[in-house]
C-alpha positions in Angstrom: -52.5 74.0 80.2 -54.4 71.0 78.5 -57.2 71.9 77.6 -58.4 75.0 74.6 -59.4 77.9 75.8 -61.5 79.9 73.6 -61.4 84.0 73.5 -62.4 86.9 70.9 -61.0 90.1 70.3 -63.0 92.4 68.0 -60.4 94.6 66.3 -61.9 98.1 64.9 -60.0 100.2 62.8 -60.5 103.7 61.0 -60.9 101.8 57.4 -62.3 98.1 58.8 -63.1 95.9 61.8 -62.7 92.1 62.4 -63.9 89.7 64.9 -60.8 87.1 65.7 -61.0 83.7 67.6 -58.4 82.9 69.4 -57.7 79.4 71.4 -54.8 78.8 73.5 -53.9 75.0 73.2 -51.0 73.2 74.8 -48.8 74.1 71.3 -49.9 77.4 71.2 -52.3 80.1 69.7 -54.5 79.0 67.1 -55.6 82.7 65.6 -58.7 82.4 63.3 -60.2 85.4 61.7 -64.3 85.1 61.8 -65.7 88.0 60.3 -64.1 91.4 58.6 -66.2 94.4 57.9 -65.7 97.8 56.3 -65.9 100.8 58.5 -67.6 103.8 56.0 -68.2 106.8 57.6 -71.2 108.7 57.2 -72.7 112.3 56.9 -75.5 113.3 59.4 -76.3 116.6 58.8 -73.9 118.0 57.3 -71.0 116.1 60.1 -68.7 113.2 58.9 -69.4 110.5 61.9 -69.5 106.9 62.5 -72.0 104.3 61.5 -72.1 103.0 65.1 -75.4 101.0 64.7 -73.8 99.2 61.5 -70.5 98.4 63.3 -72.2 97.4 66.4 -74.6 95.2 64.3 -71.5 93.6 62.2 -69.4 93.1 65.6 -72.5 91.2 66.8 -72.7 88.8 63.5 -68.9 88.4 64.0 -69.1 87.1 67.5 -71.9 85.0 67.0 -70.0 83.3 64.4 -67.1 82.7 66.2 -69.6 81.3 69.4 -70.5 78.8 66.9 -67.9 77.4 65.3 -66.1 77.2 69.5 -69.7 75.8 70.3 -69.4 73.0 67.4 -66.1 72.3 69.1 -67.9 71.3 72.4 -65.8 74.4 74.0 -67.0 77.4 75.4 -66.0 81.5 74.8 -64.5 82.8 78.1 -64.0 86.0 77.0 -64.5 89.4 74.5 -62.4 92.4 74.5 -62.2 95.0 71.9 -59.9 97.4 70.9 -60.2 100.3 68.8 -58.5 103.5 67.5 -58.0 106.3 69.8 -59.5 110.0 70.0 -62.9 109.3 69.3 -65.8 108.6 71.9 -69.6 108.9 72.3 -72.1 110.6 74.4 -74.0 108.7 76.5 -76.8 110.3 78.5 -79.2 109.0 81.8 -81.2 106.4 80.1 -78.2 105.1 78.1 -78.7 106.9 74.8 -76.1 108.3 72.6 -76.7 112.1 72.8 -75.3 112.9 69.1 -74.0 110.6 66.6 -70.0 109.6 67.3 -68.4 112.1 65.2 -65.0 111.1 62.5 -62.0 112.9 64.0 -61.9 114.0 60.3 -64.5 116.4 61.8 -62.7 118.5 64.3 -62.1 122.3 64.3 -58.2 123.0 64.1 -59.9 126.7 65.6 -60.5 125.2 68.9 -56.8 124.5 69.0 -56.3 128.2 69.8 -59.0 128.3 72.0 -58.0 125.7 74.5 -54.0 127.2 74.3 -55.5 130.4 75.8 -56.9 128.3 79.0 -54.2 125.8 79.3 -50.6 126.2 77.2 -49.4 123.1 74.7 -46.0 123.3 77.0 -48.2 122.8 80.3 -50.6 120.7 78.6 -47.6 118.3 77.1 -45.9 118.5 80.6 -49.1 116.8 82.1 -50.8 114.3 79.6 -47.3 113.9 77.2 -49.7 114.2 74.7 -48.6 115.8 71.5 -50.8 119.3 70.3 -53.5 117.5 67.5 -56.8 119.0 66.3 -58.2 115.4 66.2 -57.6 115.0 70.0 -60.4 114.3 72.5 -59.7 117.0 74.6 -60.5 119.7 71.4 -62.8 117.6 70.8 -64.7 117.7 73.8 -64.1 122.0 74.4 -66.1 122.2 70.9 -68.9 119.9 72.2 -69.1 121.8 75.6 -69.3 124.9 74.0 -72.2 123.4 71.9 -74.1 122.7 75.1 -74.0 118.6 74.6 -72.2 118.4 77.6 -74.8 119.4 80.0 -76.3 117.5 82.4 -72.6 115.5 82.0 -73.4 112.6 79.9 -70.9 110.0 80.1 -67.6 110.1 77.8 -67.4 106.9 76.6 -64.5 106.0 74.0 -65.0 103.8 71.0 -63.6 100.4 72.6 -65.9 101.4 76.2 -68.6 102.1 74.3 -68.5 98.8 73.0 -68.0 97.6 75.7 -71.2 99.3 77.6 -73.4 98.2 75.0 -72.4 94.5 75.6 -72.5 94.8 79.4 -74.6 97.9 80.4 -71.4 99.0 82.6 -70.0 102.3 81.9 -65.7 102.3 82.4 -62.5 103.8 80.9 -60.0 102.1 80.4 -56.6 103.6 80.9 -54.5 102.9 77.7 -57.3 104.3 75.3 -58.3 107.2 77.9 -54.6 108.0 78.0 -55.0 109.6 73.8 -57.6 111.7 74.9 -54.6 114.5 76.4 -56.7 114.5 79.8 -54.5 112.0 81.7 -52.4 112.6 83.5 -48.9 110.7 83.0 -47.4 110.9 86.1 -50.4 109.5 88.1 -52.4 107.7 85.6 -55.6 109.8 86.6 -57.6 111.9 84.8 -56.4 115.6 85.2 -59.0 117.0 86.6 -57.7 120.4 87.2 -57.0 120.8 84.0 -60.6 119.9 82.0 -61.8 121.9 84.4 -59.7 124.8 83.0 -60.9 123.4 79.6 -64.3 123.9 80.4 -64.9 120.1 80.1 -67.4 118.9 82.4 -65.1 116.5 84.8 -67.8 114.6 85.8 -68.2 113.3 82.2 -65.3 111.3 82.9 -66.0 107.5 84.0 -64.0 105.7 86.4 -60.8 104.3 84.9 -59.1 101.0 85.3 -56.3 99.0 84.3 -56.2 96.6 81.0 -57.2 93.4 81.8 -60.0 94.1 84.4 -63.6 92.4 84.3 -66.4 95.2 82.5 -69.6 91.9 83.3 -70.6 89.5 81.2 -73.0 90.1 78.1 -76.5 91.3 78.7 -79.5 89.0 78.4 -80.4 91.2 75.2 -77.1 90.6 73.6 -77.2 87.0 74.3 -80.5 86.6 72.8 -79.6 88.4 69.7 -76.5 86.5 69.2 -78.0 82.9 69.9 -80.5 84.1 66.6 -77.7 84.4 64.5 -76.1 80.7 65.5 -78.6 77.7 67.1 -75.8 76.3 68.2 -75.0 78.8 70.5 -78.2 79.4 72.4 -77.5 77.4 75.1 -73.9 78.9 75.8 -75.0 81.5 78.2 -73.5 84.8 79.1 -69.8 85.9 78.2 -67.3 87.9 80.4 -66.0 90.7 78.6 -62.7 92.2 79.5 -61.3 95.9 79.4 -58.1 95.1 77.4 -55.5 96.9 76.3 -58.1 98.7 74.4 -55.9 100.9 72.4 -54.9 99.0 69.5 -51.5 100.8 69.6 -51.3 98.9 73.3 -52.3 96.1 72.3 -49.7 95.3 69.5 -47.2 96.6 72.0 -47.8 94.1 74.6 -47.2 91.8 72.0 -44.0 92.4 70.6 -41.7 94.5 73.3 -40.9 95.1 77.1 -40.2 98.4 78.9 -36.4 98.9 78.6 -35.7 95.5 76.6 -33.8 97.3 73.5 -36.5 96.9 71.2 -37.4 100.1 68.9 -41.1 99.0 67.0 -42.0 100.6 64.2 -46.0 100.1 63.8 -47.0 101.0 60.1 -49.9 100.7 58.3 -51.5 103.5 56.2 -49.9 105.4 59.1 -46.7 104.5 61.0 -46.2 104.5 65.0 -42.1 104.5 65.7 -40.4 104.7 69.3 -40.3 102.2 72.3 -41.8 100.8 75.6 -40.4 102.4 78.9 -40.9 102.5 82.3 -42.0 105.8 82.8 -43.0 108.7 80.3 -40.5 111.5 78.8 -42.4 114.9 79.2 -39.5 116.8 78.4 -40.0 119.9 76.4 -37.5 118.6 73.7 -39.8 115.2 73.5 -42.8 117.7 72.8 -41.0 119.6 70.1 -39.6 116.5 68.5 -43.1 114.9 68.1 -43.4 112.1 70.7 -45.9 111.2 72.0 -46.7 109.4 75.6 -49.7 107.1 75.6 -50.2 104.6 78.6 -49.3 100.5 78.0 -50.2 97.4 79.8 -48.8 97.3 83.5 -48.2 100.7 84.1 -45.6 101.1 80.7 -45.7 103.9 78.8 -45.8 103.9 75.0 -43.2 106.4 73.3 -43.7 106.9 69.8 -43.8 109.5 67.3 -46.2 109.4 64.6 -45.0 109.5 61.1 -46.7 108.7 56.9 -46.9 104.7 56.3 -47.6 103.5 53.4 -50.1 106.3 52.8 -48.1 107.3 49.9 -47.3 104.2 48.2 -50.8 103.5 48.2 -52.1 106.8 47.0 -49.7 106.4 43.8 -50.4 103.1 43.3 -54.8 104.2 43.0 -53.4 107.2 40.9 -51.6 104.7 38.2 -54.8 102.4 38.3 -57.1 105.5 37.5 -55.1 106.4 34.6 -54.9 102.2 33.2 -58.1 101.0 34.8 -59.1 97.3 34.1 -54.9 96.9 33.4 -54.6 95.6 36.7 -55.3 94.8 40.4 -54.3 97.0 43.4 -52.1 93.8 44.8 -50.7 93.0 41.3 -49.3 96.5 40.5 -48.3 96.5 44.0 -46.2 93.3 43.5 -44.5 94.3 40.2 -43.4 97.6 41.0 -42.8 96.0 44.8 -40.3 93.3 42.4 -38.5 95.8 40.2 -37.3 97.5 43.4 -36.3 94.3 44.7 -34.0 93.7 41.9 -32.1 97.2 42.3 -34.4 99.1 39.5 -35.0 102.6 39.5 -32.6 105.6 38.9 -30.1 106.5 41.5 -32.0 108.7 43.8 -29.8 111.7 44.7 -31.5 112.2 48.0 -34.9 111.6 49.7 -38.2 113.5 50.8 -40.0 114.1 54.0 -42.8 111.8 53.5 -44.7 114.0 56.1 -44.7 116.8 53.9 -47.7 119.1 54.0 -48.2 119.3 50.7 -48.5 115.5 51.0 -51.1 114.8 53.2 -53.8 115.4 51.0 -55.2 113.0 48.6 -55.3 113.1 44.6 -52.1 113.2 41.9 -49.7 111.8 44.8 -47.3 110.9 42.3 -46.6 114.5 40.5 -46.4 116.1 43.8 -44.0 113.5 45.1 -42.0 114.4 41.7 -42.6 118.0 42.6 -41.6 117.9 46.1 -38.3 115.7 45.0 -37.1 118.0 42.6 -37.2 121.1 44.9 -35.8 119.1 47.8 -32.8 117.7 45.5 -32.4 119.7 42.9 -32.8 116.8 40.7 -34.6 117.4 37.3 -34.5 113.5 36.1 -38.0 112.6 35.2 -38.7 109.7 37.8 -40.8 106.7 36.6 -43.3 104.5 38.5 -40.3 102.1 40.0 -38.5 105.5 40.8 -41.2 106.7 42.9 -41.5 103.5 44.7 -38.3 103.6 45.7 -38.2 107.4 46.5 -41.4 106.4 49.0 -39.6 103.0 50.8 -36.5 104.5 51.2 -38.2 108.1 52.5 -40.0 106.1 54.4 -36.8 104.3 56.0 -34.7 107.5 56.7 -37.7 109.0 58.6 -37.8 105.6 60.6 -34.4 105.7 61.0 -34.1 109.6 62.7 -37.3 108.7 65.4 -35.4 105.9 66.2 -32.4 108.0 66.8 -34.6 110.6 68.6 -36.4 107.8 70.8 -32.7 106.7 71.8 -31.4 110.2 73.0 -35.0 110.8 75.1 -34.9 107.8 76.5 -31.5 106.3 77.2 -32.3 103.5 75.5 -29.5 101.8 73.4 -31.7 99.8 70.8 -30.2 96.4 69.7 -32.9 95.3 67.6 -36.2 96.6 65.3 -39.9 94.8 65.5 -41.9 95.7 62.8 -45.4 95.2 62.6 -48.2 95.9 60.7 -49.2 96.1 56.5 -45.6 97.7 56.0 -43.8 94.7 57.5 -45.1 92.6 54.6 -43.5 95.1 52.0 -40.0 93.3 51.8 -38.0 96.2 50.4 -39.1 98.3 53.0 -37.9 96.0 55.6 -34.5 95.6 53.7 -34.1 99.6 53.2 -35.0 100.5 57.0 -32.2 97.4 57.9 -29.9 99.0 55.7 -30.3 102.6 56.9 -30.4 101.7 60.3 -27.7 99.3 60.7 -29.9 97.4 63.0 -31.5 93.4 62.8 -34.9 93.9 61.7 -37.8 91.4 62.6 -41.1 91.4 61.6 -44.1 90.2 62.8 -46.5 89.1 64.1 -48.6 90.1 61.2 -51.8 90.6 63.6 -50.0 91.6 66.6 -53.4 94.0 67.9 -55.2 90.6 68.1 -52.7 88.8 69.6 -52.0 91.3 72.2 -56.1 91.9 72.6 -55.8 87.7 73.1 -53.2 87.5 75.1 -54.4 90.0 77.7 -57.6 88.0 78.2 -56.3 84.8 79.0 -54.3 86.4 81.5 -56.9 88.1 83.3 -58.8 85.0 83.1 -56.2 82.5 84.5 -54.6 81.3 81.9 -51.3 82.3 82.2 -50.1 84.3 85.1 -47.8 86.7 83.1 -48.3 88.2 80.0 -44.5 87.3 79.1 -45.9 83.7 78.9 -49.1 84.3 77.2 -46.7 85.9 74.6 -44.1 83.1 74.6 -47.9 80.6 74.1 -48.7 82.9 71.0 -44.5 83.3 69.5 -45.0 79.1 69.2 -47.5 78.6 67.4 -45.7 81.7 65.2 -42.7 79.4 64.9 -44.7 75.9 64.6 
């Protein structure tokens, strides 16, 4: 390659988006993060949704950016994929219209749970899609929006990332690594399960076509073009854009980036949330994977993604906005992080005579997260010690590292895989003493990084389907040197 090559991956997440440029030069990818905005949901009557029109206008203000600064550069965009959370989609009718606002997935009824066991079983179901049992998933999602009528007529089920995508293009697609959350694929033949929505009562010809990460969705619409050449002169003149069907899961994504099917590598994904398990050839649909808490989701080139999903640093950070309640003004968010992040680095704390389940029920909710840590600790371990704010710290990393440590365990025994090595990525691979404890308890290498491997995956999966490289190993190796330079 010798000359840059200019791509953008808009990244949406649950709490924020970004637009990223990326440009592949001879050394390597030069990653440049253009625009990042917050993603607040809303209430419309009386429903927690998404502010689509707001996160459709930002992604737009992003991109235009980043056209302008490759445009200053005498080079030219050849691509935009975007990648999103699963679960969640939008309805589109005839004339292209969203039927109801895109509901939160913090709005689904755990009752239609029930309802959709009596029509299809979680064993069958799990044996099918290798999806595990959720209230958030699409396909509950869907049974409570069919039995509200919004499914007649079949409006199109469009996804977060495809619905981005449709309203760049105008062409209506799924693509298979985000449709593969939704628990209507199935595994085994990477098609929608059409037998079973239609057991569901889910309208199967609500379903787009699906196709493989890295296929063309067009080029940007004359509309979109004119609205992003207002926000930049510069890049009136640049003409339309090809957007590209990525690895649209984000979860996908970050996998292409760090792991092969088979290769050894357990990845541990954690954010707010953690993602722990491996890439394999095939999916496990075993009745012990369902009980265990894997989950199946498709990857890029026919992989699948095994994980199970586990508490991040949800805890740590729900202490840490506790503390700052009680001493506001005292500090920042990032400072108290750093100090009590410090004192556990040099060995503080009391000795801990055992560890919680940072899953815990009674620690999903929000509000006094460090009494019922305490509480939970003290029936768990019969330990009555008073634990102080460094305690608790360490109580949450090294929690967090034993549950990391038995799915990794678990992922080993259901797949065959011996692992050699960890890659973490994500927020919790920049907490250092949670990357020491889960070495520790483990007993395997741990490497972290890359920091932003969703983008670099998103990247990396365009310039392939472009031309760029010919394999995504090398597109990978491209984006690793420019880590390392």
């Amino acid at each position: 390659m010798t000359d840059s090559r200019h791509f953008i991956a808009v990244d949406l997440g649950a709490q924020s988006g970004r637009v990223v440029l990326g440009t592949f030069t001879p050394r390597g990818l030069i990653l440049a993060e253009v625009h990042r905005f917050q993603n607040e949901p809303v209430t419309i009557a009386g429903i927690l949704c998404w502010d689509t029109d707001e996160l459709f206008e930002q992604t737009l203000a992003g991109i235009a950016r980043a056209i302008g600064e490759v445009a200053a550069m005498g080079g030219r965009v050849e691509g935009i994929s975007v990648d999103s959370w699963g679960v969640d989609y939008g309805l589109i009718d005839a004339g292209g219209a969203l039927v109801v606002p895109v509901r939160n997935y913090r709005a689904s009824d755990p009752a239609i749970v029930a309802i959709a066991n009596e029509r299809v079983s979680a064993a069958e179901a799990y044996a099918r899609t290798g999806i595990t049992e959720m209230a958030i998933n699409t396909c509950f999602q869907l049974i409570r929006d069919a039995r509200a009528g919004l499914l007649t007529g079949s409006p199109s089920v469009l996804l977060t990332p495809d619905l981005w995508t449709y309203w760049l293009t105008g062409t209506i697609g799924a693509e298979r690594t985000i449709a593969s959350t939704t628990g209507l694929l199935d595994q085994q033949t990477g098609e929608w399960a059409h037998d079973l929505t239609d057991r569901l009562g889910i309208a199967s010809a609500a379903l787009p076509n699906l196709v493989d990460a890295g296929s063309p969705a067009g080029v940007t619409l004359p509309a979109i073009n004119e609205r992003l050449g207002m926000h930049d002169p510069r890049a009136r003149s640049h003409g339309p854009i090809p957007v590209i069907r990525g690895a649209s899961h984000d979860t996908a994504s970050a996998f292409a980036t760090v792991c092969d099917p088979g290769d050894g590598i357990a990845v541990i994904s954690c954010g707010t949330w953690a993602l722990v398990g491996c890439s394999t050839q095939g999916p496990v649909l075993s009745l012990e994977a369902m009980n265990t808490g894997f989950t199946n989701e498709q990857g890029v080139g026919g992989s699948t993604i095994f994980v199970r999903n586990l508490s991040g640093t949800w805890l740590l950070e729900e202490c840490l906005r506790t503390w700052l309640e009680e001493d506001p003004g005292a500090q920042t968010v990032p400072e108290l992080r750093a100090a009590l992040l410090g004192e556990v680095s040099a060995a503080g704390g009391a000795s801990l005579a055992g560890t919680i389940d940072p899953g815990h029920p009674s620690l999903i909710e929000a509000g006094n997260m460090p009494g019922r840590i305490a509480d939970l600790y003290q029936r768990t371990c019969g330990d009555p010690q008073d634990l102080g704010r460094v305690d608790l710290v360490r109580l949450i990393l090294l929690s967090l590292a034993n549950s990391f440590d038995s799915s990794i365990k678990d992922a080993s025994r259901l797949t065959g895989q011996a692992f050699t090595e960890i890659r973490m990525i994500g927020g919790g691979s920049q907490i250092q003493p949670l990357v020491n404890l889960t070495r520790e308890v483990t007993g395997l290498p741990v490497v972290t990084g890359p920091a932003e491997a969703t983008s670099i995956g998103n990247l990396c999966i365009q310039a392939v389907a472009v031309g760029v490289f010919e394999t995504l190993r090398q597109a990978r190796l491209a984006a690793r040197r420019s880590e390392l330079s």
